[in-house]
OpenMM code with the backbone's topology and positions (N, CA, C; nanometers):
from openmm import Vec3, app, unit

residues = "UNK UNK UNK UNK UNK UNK UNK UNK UNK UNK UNK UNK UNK UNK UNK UNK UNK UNK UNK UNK UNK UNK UNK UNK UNK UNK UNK UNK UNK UNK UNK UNK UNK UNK UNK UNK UNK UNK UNK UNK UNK UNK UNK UNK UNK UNK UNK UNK UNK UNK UNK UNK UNK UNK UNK UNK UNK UNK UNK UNK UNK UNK UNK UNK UNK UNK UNK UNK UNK UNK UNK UNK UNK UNK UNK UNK UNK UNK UNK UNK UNK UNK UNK UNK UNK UNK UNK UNK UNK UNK UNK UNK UNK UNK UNK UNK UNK UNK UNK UNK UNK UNK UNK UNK UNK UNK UNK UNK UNK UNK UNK UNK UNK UNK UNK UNK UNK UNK UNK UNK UNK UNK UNK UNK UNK UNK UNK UNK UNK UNK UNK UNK UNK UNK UNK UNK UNK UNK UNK UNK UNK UNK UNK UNK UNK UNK UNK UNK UNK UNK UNK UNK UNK UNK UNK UNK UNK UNK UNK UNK UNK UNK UNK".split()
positions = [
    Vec3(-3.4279, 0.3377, -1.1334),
    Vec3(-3.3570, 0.4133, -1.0334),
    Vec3(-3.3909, 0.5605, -1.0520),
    Vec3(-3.3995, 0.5909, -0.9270),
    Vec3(-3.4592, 0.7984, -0.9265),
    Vec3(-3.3352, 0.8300, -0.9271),
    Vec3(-3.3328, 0.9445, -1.0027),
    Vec3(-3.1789, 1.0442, -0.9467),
    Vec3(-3.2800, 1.1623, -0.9405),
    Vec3(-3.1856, 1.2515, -0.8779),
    Vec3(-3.2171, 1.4096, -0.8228),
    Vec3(-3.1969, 1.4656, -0.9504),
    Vec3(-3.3457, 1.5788, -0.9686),
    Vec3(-3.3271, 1.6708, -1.0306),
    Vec3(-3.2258, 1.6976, -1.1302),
    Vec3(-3.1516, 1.7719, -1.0839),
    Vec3(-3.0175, 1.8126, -1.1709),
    Vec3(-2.9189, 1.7256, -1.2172),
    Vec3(-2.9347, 1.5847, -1.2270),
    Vec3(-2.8488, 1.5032, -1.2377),
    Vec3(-2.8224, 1.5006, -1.4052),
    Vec3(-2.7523, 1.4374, -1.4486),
    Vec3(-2.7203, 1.4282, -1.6046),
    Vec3(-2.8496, 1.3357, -1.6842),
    Vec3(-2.9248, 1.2464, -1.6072),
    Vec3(-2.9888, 1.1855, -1.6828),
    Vec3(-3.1593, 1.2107, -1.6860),
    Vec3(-3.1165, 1.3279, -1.5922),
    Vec3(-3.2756, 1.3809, -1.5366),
    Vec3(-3.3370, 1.5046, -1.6428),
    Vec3(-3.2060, 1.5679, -1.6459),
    Vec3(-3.1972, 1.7042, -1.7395),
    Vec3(-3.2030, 1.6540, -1.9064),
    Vec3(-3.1393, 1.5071, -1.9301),
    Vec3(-3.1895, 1.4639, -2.1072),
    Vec3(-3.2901, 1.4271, -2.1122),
    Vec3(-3.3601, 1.3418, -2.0170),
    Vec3(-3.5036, 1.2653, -1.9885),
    Vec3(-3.5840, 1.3128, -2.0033),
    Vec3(-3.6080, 1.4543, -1.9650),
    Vec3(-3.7344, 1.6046, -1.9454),
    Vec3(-3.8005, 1.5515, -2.1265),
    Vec3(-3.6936, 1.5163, -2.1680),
    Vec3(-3.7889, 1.5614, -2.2776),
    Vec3(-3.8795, 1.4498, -2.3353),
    Vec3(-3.8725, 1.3332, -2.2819),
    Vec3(-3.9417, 1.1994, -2.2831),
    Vec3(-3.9176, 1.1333, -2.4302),
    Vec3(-3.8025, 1.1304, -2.4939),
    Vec3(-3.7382, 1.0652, -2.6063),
    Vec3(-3.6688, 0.9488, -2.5508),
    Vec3(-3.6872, 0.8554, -2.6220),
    Vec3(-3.5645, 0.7158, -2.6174),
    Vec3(-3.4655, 0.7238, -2.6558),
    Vec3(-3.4003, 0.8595, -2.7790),
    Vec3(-3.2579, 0.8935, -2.7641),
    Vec3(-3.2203, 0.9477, -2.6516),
    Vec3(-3.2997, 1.0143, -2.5859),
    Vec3(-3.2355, 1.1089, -2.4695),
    Vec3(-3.1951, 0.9855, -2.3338),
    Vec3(-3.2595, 0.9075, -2.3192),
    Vec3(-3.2806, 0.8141, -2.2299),
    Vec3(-3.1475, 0.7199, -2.2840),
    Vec3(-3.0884, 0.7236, -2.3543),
    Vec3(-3.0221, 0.5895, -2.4034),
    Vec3(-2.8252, 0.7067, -2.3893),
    Vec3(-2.8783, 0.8482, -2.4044),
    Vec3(-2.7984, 0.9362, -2.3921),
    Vec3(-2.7486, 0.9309, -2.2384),
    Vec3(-2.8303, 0.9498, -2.2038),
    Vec3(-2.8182, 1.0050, -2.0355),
    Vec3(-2.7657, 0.8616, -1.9393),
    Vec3(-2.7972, 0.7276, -2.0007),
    Vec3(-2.7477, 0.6049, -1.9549),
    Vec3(-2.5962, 0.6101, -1.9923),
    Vec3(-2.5882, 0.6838, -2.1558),
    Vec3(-2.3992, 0.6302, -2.1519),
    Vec3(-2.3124, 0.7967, -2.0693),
    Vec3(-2.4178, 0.8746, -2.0807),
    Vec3(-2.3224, 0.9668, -2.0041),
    Vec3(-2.3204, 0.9499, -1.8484),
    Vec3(-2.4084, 0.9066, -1.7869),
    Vec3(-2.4221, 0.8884, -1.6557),
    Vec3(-2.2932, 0.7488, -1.6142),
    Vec3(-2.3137, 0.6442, -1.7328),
    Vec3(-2.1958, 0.5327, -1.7036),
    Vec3(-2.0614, 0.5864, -1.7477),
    Vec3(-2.0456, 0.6694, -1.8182),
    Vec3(-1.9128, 0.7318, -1.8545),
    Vec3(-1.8711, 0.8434, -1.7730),
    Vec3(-1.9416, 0.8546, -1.6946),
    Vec3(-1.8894, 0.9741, -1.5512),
    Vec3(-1.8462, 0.9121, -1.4479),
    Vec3(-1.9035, 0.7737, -1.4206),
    Vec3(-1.8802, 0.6687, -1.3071),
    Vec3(-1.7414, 0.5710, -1.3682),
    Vec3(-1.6105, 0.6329, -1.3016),
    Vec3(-1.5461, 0.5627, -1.3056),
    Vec3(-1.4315, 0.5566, -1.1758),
    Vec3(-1.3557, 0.4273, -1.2186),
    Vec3(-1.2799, 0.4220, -1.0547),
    Vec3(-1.1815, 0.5046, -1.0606),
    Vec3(-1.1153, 0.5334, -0.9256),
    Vec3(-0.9573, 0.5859, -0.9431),
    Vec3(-0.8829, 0.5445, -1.0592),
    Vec3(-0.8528, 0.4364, -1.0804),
    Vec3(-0.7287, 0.3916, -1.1637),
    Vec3(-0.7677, 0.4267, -1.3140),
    Vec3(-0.9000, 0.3768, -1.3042),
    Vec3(-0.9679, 0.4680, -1.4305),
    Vec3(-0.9111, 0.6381, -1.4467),
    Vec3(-0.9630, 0.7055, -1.4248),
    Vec3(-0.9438, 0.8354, -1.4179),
    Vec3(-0.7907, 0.8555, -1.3894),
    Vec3(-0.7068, 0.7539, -1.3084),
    Vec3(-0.5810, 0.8303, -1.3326),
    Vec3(-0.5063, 0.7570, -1.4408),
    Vec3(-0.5450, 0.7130, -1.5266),
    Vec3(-0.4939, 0.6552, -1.6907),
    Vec3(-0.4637, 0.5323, -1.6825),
    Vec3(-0.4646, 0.4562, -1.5613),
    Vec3(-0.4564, 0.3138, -1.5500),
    Vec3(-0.4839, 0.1908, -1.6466),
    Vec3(-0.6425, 0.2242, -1.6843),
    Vec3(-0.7103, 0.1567, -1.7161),
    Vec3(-0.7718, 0.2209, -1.8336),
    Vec3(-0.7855, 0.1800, -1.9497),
    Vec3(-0.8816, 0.2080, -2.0527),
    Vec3(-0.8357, 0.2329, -2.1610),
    Vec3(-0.7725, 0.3385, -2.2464),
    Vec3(-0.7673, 0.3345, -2.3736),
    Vec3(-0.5964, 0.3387, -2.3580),
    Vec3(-0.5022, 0.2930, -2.4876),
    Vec3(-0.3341, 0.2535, -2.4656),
    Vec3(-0.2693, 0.2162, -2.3357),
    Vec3(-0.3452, 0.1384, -2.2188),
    Vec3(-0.3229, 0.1167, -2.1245),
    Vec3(-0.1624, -0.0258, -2.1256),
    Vec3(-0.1080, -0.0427, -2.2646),
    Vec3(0.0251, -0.0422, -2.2652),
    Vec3(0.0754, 0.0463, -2.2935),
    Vec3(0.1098, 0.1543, -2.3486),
    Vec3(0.1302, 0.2796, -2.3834),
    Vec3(0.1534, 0.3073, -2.1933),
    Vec3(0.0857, 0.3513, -2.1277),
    Vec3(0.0941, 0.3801, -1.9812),
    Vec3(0.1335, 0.3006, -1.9058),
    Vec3(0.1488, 0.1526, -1.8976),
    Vec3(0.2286, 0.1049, -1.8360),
    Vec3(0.3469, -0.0154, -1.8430),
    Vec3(0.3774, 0.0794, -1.9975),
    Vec3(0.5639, -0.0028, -2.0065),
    Vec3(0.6664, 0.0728, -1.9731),
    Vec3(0.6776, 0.2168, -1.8813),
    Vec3(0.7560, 0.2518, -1.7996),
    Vec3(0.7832, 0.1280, -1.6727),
    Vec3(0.6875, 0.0739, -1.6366),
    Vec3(0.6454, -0.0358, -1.5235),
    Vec3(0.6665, -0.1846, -1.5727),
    Vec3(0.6272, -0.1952, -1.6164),
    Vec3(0.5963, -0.3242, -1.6422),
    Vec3(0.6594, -0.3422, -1.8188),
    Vec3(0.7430, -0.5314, -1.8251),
    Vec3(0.7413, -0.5668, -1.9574),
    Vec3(0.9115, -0.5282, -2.0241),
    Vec3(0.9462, -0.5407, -2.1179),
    Vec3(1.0724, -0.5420, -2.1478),
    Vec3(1.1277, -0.4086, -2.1617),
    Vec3(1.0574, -0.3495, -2.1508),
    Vec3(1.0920, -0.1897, -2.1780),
    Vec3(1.0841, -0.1286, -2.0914),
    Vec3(1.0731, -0.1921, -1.9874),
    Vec3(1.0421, -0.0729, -1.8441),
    Vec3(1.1741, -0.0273, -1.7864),
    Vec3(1.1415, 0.0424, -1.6683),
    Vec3(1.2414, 0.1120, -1.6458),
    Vec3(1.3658, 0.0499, -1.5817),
    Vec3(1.4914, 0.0590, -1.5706),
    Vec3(1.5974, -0.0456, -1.5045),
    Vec3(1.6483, 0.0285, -1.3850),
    Vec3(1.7175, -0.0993, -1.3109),
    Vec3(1.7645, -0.0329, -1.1755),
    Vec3(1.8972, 0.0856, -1.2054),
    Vec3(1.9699, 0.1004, -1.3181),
    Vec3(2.0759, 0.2274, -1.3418),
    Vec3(2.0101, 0.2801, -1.5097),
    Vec3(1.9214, 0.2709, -1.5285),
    Vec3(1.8632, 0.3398, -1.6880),
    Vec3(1.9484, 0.2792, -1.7937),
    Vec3(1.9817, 0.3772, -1.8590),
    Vec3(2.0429, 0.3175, -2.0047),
    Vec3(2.1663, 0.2462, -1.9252),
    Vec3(2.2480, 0.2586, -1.8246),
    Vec3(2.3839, 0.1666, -1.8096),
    Vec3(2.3479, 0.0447, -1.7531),
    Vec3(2.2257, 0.0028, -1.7134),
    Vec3(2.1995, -0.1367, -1.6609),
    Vec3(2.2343, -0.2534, -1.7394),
    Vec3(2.2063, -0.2283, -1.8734),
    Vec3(2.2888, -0.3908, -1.9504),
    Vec3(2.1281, -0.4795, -1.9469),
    Vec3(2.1596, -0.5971, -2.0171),
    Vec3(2.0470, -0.6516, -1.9774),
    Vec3(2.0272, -0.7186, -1.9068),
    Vec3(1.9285, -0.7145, -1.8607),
    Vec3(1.8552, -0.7983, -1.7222),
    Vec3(1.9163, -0.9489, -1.7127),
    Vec3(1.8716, -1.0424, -1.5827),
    Vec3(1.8950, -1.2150, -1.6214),
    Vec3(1.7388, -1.1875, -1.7451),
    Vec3(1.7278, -1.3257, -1.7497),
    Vec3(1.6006, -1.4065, -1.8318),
    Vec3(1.5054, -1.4228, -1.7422),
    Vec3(1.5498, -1.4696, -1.6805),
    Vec3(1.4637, -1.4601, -1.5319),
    Vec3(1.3411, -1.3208, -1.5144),
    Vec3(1.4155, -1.2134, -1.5169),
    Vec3(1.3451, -1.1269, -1.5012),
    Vec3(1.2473, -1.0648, -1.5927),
    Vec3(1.1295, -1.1014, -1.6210),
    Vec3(1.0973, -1.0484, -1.7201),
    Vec3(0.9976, -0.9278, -1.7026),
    Vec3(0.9716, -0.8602, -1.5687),
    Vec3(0.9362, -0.7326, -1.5777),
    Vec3(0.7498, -0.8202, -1.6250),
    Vec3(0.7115, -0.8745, -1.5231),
    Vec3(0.5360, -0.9238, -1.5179),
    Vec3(0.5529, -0.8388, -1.4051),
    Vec3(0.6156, -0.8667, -1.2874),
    Vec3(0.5904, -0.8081, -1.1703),
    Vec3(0.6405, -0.6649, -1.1396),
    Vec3(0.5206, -0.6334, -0.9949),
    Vec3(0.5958, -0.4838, -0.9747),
    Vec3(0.7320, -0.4865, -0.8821),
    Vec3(0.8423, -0.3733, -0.9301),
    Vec3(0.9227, -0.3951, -0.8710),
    Vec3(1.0183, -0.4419, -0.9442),
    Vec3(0.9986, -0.5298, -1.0346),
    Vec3(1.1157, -0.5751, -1.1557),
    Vec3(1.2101, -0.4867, -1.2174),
    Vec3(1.3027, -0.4556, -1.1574),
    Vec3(1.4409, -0.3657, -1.2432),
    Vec3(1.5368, -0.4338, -1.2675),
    Vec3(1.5395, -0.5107, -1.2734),
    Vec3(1.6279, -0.6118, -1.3407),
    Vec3(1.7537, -0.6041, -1.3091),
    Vec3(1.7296, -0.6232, -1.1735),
    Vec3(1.8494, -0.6169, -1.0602),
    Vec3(1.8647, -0.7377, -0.9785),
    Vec3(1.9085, -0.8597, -0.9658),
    Vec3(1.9355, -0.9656, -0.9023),
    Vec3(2.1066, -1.0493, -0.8780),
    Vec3(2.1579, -0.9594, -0.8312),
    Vec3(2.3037, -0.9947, -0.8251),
    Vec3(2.3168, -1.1144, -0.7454),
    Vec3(2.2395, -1.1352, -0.6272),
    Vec3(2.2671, -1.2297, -0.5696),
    Vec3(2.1674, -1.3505, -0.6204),
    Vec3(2.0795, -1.3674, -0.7548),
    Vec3(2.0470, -1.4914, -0.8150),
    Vec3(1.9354, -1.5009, -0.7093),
    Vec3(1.8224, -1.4482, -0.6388),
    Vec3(1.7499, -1.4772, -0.5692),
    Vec3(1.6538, -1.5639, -0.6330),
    Vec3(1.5829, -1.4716, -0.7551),
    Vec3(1.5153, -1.4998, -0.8276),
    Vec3(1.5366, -1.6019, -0.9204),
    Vec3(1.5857, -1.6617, -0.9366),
    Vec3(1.6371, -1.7099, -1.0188),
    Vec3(1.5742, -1.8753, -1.0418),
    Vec3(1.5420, -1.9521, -0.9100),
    Vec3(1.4411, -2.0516, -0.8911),
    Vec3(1.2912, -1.9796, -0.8652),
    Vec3(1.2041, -2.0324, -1.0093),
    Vec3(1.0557, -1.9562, -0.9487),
    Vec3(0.9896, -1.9869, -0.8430),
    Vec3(1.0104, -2.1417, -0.7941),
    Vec3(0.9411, -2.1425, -0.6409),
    Vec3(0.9786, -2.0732, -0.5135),
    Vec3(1.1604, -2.0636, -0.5371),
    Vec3(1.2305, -1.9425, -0.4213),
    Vec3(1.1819, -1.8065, -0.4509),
    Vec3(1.1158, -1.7800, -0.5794),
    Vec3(1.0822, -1.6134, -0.5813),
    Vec3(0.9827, -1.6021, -0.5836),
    Vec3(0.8738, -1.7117, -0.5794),
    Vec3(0.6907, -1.6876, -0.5432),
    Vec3(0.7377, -1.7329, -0.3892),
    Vec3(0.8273, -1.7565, -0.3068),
    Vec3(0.8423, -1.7603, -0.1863),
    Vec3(0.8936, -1.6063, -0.1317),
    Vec3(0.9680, -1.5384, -0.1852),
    Vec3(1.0294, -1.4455, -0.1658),
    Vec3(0.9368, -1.3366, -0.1711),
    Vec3(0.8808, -1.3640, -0.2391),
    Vec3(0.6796, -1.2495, -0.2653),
    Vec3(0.6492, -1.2767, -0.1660),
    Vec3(0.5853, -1.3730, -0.0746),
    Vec3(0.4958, -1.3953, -0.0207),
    Vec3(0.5677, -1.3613, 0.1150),
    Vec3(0.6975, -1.4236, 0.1479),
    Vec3(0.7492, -1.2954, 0.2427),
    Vec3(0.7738, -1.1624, 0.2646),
    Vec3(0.7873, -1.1269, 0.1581),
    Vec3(0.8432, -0.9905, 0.1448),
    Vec3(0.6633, -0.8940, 0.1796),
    Vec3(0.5665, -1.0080, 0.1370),
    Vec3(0.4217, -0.9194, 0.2012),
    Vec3(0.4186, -0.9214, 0.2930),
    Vec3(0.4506, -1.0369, 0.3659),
    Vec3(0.3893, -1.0555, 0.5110),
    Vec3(0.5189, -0.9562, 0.6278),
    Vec3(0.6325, -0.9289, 0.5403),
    Vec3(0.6510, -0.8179, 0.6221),
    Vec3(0.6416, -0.7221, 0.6587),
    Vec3(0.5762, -0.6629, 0.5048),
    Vec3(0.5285, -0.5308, 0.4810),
    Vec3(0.4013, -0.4952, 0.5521),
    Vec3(0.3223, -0.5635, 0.5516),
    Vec3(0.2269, -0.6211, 0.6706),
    Vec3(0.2114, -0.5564, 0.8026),
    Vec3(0.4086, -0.6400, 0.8824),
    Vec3(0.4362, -0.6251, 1.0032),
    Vec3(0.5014, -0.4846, 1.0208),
    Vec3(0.5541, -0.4746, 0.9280),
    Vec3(0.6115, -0.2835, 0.8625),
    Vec3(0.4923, -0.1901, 0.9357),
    Vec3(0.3645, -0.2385, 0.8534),
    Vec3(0.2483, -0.1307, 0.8966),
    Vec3(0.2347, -0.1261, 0.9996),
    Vec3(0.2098, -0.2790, 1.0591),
    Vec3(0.1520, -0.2736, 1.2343),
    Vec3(0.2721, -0.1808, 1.2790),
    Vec3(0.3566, -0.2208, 1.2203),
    Vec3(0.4903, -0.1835, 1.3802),
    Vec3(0.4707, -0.0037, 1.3800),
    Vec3(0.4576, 0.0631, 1.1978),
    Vec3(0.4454, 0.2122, 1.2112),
    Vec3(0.3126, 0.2581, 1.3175),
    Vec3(0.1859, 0.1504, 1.2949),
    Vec3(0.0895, 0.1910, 1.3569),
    Vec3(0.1159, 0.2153, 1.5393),
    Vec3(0.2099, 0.0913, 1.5893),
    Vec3(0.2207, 0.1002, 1.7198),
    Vec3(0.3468, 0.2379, 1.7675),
    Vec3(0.4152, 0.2826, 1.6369),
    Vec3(0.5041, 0.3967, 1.7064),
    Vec3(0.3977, 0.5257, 1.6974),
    Vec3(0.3202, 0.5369, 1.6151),
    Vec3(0.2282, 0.6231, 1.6485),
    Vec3(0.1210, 0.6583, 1.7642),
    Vec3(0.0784, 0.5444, 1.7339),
    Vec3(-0.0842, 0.5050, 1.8710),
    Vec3(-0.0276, 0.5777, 2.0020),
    Vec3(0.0503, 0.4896, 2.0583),
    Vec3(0.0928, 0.5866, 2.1546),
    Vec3(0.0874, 0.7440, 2.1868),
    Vec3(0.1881, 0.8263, 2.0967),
    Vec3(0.1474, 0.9271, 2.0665),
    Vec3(0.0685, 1.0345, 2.0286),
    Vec3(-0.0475, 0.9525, 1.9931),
    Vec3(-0.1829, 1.0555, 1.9519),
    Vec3(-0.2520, 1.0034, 2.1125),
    Vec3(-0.2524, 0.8865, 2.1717),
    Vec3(-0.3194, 0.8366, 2.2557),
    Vec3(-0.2839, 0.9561, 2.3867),
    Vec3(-0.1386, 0.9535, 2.3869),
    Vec3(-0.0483, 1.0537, 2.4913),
    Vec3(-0.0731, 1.2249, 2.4583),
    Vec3(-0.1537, 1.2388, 2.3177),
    Vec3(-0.1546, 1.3622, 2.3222),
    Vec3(-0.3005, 1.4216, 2.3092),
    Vec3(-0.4433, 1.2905, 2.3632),
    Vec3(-0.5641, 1.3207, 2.3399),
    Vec3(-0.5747, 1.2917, 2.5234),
    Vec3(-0.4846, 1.2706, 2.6019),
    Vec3(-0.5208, 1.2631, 2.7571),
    Vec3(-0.5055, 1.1529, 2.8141),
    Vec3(-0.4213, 1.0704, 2.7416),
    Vec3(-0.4410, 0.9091, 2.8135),
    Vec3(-0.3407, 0.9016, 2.8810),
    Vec3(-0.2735, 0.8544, 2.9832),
    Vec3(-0.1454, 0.8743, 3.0477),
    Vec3(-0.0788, 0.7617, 3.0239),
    Vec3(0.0356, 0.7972, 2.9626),
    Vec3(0.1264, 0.6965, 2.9287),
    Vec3(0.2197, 0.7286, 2.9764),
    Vec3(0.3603, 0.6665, 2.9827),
    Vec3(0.4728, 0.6632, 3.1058),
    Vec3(0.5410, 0.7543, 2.9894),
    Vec3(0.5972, 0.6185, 2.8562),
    Vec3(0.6590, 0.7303, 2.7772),
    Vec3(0.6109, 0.6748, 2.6164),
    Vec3(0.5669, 0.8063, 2.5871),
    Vec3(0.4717, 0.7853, 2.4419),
    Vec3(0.5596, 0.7648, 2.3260),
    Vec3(0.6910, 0.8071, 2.3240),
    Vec3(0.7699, 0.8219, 2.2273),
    Vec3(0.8025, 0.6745, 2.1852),
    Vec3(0.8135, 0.6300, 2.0798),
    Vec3(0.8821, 0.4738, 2.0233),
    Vec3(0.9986, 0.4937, 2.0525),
    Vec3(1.0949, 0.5700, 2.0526),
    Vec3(1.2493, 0.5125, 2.0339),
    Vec3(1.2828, 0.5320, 2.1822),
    Vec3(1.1943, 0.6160, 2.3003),
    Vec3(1.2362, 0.6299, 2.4047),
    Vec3(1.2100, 0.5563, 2.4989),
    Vec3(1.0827, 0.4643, 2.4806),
    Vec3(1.0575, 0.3249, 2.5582),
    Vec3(1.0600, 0.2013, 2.6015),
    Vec3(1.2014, 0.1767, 2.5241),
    Vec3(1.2708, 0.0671, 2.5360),
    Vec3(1.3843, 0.1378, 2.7113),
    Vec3(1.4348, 0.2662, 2.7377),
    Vec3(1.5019, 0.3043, 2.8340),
    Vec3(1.4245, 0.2826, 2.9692),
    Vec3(1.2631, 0.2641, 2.9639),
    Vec3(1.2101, 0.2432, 3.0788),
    Vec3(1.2928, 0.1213, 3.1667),
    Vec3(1.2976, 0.0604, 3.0983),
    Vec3(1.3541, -0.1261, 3.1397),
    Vec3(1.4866, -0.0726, 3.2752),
    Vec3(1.5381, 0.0214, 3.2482),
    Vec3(1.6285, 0.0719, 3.3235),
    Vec3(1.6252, 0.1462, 3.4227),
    Vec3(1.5299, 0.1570, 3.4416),
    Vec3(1.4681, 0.2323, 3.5766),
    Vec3(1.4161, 0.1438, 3.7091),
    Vec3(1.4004, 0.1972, 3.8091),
    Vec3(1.3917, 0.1160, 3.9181),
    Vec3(1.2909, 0.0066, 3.8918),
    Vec3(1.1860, 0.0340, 3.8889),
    Vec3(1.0443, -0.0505, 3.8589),
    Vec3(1.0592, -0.1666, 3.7388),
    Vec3(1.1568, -0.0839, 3.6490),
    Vec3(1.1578, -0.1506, 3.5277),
    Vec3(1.0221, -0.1704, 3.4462),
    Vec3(1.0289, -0.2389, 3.3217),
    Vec3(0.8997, -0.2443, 3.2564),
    Vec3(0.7823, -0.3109, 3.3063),
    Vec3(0.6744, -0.2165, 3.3455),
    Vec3(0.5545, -0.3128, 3.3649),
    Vec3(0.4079, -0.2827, 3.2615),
    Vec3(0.4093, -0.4335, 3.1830),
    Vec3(0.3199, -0.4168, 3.0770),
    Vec3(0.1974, -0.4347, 3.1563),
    Vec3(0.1166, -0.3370, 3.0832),
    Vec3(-0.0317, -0.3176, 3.1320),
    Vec3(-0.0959, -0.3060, 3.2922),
    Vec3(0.0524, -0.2010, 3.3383),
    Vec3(0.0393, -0.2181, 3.5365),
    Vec3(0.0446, -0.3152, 3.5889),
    Vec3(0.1332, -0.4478, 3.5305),
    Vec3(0.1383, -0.6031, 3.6020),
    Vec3(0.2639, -0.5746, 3.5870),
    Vec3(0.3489, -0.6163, 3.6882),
    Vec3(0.4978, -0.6477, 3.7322),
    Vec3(0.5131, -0.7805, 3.6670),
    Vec3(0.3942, -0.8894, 3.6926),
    Vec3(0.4607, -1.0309, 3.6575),
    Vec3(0.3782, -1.0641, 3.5384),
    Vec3(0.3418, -0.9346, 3.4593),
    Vec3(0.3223, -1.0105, 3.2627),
    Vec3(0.4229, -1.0579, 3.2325),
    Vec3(0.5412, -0.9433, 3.2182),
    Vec3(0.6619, -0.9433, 3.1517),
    Vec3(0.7985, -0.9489, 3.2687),
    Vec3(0.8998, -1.0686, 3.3030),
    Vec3(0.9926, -1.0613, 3.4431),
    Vec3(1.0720, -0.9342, 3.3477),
    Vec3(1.0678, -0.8381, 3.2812),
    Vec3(1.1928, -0.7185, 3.2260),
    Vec3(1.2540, -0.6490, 3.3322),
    Vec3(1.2558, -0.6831, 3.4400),
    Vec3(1.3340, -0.6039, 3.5719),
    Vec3(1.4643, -0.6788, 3.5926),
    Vec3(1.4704, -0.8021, 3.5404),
    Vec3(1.6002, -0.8853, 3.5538),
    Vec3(1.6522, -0.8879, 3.4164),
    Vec3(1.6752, -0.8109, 3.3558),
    Vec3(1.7687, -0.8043, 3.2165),
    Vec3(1.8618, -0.7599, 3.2574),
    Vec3(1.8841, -0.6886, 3.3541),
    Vec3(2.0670, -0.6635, 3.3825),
    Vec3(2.1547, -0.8407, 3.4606),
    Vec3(2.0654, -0.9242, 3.5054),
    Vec3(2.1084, -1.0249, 3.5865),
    Vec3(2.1801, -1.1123, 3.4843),
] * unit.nanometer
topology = app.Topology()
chain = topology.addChain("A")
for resn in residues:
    res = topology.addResidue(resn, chain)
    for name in ("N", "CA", "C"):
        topology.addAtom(name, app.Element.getBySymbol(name[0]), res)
């Protein structure tokens, strides 16, 4: 592989040694690292950094007055404060069910933020919309015409919600 000039492994190489070459490989791989790398995630006491989070020592839903957790909870997952009053968790197939909902709403969370926005950048780059605002376009329905999705009267019958 070529690198440019000034690169770290170009500037040890000049001098055509197999230490320099074996140099410039671990400094060039020790500069390349990911986010989580670089923000302490990953690599050296990486329990040390994350038993605030995670594991028996992490942090609780009231700090020192929380008491201890159920058994149940043992702080693998994110999110574990060892808070379950209502016993959700408490069957592991109801709480690998309770994960897998709790994504797929978060999911519908995003779309739904994405659609109160769209509008609004759409309404403010020239596109004509009736009313761009999310919380104010549910009041169309109340107007003479009432709601018509996509300029069709008969997508949606929303003109007979008062009947």
């Amino acid at each position: 592989m070529m690198l440019a000039k000034n690169t770290i492994q170009a500037k040890l190489t000049k001098k055509g040694t197999q230490s320099g070459t074996q140099q410039a490989k671990k400094a060039v791989s020790s500069a390349r690292k990911t986010i989580r790398e670089r923000a302490g995630w990953y690599g050296q006491n990486t329990e040390q950094k994350l038993s605030p989070w995670y594991g028996p020592e992490r942090n609780k839903f009231l700090g020192p007055l929380s008491g201890e957790p159920p058994s149940y909870l043992t702080g693998e997952f994110p999110g574990d404060y060892g808070w379950d009053t209502a016993g959700l968790s408490a069957d592991p197939e109801s709480f690998r069910r309770n994960r897998e909902l709790e994504l797929i709403h978060a999911r519908w969370a995003m779309l739904g933020a994405l659609g109160c926005v769209t509008p609004e950048l759409l309404a403010a780059n020239g596109t004509p919309i009736a009313e761009p605002v999310w919380f104010k376009a549910g009041a169309q329905i109340f107007q003479d015409g009432g709601l018509n999705y996509l300029g069709n009267e008969n997508l949606v019958h929303a003109q007979s919600i008062l009947a």
